[in-house]
N, C-alpha and C positions, 0 to 999 in steps of 0.2 A: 405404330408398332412395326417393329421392322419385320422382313418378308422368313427373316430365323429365328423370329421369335422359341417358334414350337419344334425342339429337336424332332427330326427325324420327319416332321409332319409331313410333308409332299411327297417321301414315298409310301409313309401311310395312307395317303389319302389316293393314291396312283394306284393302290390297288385292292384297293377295298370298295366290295358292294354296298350300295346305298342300300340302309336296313328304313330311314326314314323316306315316305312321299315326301313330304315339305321341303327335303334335300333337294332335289330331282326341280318340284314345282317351283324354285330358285329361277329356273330357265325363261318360265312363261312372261315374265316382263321382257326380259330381254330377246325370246325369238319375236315377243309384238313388238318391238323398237326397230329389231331388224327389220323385220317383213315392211311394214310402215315406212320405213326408209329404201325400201326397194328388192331386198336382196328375198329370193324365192324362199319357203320354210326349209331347203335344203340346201341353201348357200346358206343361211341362217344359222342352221344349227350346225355347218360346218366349220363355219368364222368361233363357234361358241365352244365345238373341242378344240380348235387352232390355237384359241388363246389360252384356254386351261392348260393343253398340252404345253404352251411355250412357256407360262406360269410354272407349271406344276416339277417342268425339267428345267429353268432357270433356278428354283428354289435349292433343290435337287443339289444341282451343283456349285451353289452359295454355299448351304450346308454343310456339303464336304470339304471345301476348300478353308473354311472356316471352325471347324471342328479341333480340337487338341491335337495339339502334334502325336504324340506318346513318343512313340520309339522312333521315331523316322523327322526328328522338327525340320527338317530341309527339303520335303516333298515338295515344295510349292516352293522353290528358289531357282527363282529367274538364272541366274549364273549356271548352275549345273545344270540348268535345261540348254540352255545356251551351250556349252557343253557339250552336250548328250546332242545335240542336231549336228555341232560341228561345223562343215563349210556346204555351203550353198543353198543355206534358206536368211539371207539378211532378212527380207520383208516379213518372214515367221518369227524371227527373233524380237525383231521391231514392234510388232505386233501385241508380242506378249507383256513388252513393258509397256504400255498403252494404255490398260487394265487400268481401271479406275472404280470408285465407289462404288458395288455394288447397286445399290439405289438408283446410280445415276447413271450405270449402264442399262439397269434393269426398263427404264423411263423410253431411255433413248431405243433401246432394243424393241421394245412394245409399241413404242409407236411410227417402228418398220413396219412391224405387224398391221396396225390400224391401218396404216394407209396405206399400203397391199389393198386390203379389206376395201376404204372408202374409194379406189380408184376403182377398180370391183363395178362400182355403179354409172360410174360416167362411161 
């Protein structure tokens, strides 16, 4: 299932209180996997919002970028951003056509993340 399946879901879930425990006790395997592999219950649980965080604001901005145009279908076109910057950002420009599969930036981005995280312990 792709990460947009659920309109709107990541910033529903960005800011809404957890009404279930079971929600929450989601965590406890995974701060024993951390801890277990080295990292203190507070580098643990920080690697654990780190990655929801980047989950939760990657989704975020999948959503929007992929939602209906309505009145505006050229928001998200390279040329008039291109444009709009003008002269003296080539490597921004460059950048932006770069863009690829959500999926498979979202992989490749996540696991900067991780291994941030797993260099952390060496």
């Amino acid at each position: 299932m792709s990460t947009r399946a659920y309109r709107d879901g990541a910033r529903i879930f960005s800011g809404t209180r957890f009404s279930e425990p079971e929600v929450v006790k989601e965590k406890e395997p995974w701060l024993g996997r951390l801890t277990a592999a080295g990292f203190s219950l507070a580098e643990a649980d920080d690697a654990l919002d780190l990655i929801t965080a980047f989950v939760v604001g990657f989704v975020i901005e999948e959503q929007e970028r992929n939602r209906p145009a309505g009145d505006d279908p050229d928001r998200y076109s390279l040329a008039e951003r291109d444009a709009w910057l003008g002269e003296g950002a080539d490597l921004v420009k460059a950048a932006g056509h770069l863009r690829d599969d959500g999926d498979q930036r979202f992989e490749r981005q996540l696991g900067v993340v991780l291994d941030g995280l797993a260099a952390r312990l060496c």
